[in-house]
VOMARMAR-833243 format. One line per 2 residues: number of its first residue (from 1); their letters; for each residue x, y, z of C-alpha. Coordinates in steps of 0.25 Angstrom, whole numbers, plus 5000, padded with zeros to 4 digits. Each point is the difference from the previous one (the first is absolute). Last residue first. Layout:
NUM) a) X,Y,Z ~ ...
% end
This chain:
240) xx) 5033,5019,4257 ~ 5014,5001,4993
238) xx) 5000,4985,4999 ~ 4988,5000,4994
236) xx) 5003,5011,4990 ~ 5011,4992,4998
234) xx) 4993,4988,4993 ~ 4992,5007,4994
232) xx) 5010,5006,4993 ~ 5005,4986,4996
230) xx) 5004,4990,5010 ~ 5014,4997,4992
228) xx) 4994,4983,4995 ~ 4988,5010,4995
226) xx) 5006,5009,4993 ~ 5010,4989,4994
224) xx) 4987,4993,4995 ~ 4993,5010,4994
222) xx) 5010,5005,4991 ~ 5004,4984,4997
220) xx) 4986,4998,4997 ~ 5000,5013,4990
218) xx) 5011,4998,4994 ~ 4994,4986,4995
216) xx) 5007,4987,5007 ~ 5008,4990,4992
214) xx) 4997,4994,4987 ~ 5000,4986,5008
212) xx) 4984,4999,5000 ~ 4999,4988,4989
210) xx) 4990,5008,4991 ~ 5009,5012,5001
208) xx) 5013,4993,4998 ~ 4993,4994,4987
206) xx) 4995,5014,4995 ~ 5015,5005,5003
204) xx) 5006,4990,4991 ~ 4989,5001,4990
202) xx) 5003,5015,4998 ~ 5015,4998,5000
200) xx) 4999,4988,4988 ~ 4992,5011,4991
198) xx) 5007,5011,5003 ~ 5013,4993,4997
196) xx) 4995,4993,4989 ~ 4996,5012,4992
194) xx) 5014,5006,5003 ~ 5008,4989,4995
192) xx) 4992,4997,4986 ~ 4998,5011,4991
190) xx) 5007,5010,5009 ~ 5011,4992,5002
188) xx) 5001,4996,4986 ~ 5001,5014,4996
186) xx) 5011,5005,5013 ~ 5008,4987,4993
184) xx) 5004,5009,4988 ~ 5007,5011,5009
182) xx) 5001,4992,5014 ~ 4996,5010,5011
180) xx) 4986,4994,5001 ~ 5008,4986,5001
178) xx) 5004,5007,5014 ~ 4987,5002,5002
176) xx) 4993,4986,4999 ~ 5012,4994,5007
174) xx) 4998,5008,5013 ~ 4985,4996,5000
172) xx) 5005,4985,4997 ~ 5009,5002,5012
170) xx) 4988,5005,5010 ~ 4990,4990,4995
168) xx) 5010,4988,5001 ~ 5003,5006,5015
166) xx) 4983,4997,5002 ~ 4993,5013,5008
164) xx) 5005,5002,5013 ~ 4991,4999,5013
162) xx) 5006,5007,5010 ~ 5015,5002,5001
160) xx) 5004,4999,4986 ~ 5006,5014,4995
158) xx) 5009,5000,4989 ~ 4995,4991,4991
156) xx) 4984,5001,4998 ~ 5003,5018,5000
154) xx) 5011,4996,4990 ~ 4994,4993,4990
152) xx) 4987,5011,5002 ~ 5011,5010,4997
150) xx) 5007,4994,4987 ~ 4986,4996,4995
148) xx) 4993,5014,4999 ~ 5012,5006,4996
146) xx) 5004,4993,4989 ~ 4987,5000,4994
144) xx) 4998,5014,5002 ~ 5014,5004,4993
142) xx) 4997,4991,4989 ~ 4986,5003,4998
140) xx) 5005,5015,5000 ~ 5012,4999,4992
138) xx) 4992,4993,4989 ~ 4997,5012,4992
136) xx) 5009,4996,4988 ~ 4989,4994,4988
134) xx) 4990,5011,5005 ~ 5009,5012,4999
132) xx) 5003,4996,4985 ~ 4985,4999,4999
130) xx) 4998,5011,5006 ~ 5009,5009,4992
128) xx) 4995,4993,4986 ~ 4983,5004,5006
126) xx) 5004,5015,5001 ~ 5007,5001,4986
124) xx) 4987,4992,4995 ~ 4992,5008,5006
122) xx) 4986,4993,4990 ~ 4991,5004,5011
120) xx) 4997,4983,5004 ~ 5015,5000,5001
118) xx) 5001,5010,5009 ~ 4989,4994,5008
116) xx) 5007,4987,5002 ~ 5014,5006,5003
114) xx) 4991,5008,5011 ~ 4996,4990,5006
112) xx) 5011,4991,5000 ~ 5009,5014,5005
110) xx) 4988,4997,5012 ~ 5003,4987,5000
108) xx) 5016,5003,5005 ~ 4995,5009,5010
106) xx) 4991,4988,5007 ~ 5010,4990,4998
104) xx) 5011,5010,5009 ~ 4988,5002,5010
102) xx) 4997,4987,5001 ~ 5015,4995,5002
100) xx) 5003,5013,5008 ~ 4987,4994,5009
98) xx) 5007,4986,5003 ~ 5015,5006,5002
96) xx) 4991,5008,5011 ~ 4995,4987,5006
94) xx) 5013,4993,4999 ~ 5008,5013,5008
92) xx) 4988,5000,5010 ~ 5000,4983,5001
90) xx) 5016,5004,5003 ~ 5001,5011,5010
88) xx) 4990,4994,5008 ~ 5002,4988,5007
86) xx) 4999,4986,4994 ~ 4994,4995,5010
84) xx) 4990,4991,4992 ~ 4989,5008,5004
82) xx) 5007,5011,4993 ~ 5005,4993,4987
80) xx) 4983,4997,5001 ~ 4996,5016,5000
78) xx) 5011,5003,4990 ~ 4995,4990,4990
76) xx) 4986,5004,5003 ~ 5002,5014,4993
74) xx) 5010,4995,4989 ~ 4988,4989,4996
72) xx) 4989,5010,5001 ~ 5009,5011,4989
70) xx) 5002,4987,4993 ~ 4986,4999,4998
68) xx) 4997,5012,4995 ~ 5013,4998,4990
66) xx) 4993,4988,4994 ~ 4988,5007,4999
64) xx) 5008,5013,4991 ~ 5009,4988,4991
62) xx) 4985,4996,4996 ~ 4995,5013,4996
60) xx) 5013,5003,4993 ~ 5000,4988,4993
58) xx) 4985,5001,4996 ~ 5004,5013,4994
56) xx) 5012,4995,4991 ~ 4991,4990,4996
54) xx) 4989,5006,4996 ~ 5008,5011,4992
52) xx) 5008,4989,4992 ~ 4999,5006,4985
50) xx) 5001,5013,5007 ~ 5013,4997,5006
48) xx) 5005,4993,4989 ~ 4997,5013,4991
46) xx) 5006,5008,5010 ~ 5014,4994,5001
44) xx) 5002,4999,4985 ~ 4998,5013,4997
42) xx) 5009,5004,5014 ~ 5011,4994,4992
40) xx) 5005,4986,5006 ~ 5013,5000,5008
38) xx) 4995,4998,5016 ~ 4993,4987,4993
36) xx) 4985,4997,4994 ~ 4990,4996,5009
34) xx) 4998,4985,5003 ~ 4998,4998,5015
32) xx) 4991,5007,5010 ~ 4987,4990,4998
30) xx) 5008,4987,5000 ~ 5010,5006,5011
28) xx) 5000,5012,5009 ~ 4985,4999,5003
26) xx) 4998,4986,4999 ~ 5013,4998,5010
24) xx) 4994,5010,5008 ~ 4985,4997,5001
22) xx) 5004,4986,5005 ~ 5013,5005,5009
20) xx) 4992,5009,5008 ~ 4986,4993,5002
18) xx) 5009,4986,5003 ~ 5006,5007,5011
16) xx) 4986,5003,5007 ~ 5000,4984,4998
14) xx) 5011,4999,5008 ~ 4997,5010,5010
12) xx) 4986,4997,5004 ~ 5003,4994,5016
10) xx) 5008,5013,4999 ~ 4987,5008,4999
8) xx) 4992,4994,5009 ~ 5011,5002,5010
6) xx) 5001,5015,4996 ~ 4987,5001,5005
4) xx) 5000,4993,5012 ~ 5013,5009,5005
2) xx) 4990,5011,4995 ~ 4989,4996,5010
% end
């Protein structure tokens, strides 16, 4: 029941990939976009924020459902790097570069929260230090970006012995976090590299699991080599 499970699921990646870059990009770009610099007085700050209250919370709100899907889209991830025969060391290394990317996102919108409210208090020495926090807090996209896409680059390369995911896939996936690491490129690879990364990953793997070459799910291959061994069943009979 569970392999079934996580069949239907993959069979919905591509558009589950559509649910995290979607809320994503609105979140972080027309409805996160426009406050004033790291250098504007804490005045200054607060009266944008407040004069843009609606849109600061609906940016929160819609950068929080992206991130619910991406936690899904990490999970099955690891299941289908897997079932592709990937091993283990590296879908669990891509699947926990996925949750430090939410966790990182999640932290940084509670200093968004908390920037929001302080302005709404009139803290304005409180609403300056977050505002100049908030212009240079993207170690933690960065770093989860680069590592969610280095390892599942490598899990597709390294290890192709049962149904591997495409090589274009793997080297596009090692291209998007290295580009990570490139100072003013790390932005355009955010806007653009990462989003299609999880996009095009999601409809490669919904495609392989409509044609039936993804591979067997752990499950199968569990239940299979018990029984190609006889199984415990197998040796009580012979004992008997």
């Amino acid at each position: 029941m569970k392999g079934t499970g996580d069949s239907g699921v993959s069979r919905w990646m591509g558009f589950i990939g559509i649910l995290v870059v979607v809320p994503l990009f609105v979140g972080f770009g027309p409805l996160g976009s426009g406050a004033p610099g790291e250098n504007a007085s804490g005045a200054v700050v607060a009266h944008w924020y407040n004069a843009h209250a609606t849109q600061n919370w609906a940016s929160i709100y819609l950068v929080g459902l992206g991130l619910a899907f991406m936690l899904v889209y990490a999970t099955q991830l690891r299941s289908v790097l897997r079932q592709a025969g990937s091993g283990d060391l590296w879908p669990n290394a891509s699947f926990a570069a996925g949750i430090i990317l939410v966790a990182g996102i999640v932290v940084l919108g509670t200093f968004q929260v908390t920037l929001v409210l302080a302005a709404h208090n009139h803290e304005y020495a409180i609403v300056k230090v977050l505002n100049f926090f908030s212009d240079n807090n993207e170690l933690a996209i960065i770093f989860g970006m680069c590592t969610v896409t280095l390892t599942a680059g490598l899990a597709i390369l390294l290890k192709r012995d049962v149904a591997p995911l495409p090589k274009t896939l793997g080297w596009y996936s090692i291209l998007v976090g290295v580009l990570a690491l490139g100072g003013p490129l790390a932005f355009v690879d955010f806007l653009f590299g990462f989003p299609i990364w999880l996009i095009a990953t999601g409809f490669v793997i919904a495609t392989k699991q409509r044609r039936g070459t993804l591979g067997p799910s752990p499950e199968s291959s569990a239940t299979s080599a018990t029984s190609a061994t006889g199984g415990p069943t197998g040796a009580r009979l012979v004992t008997t």
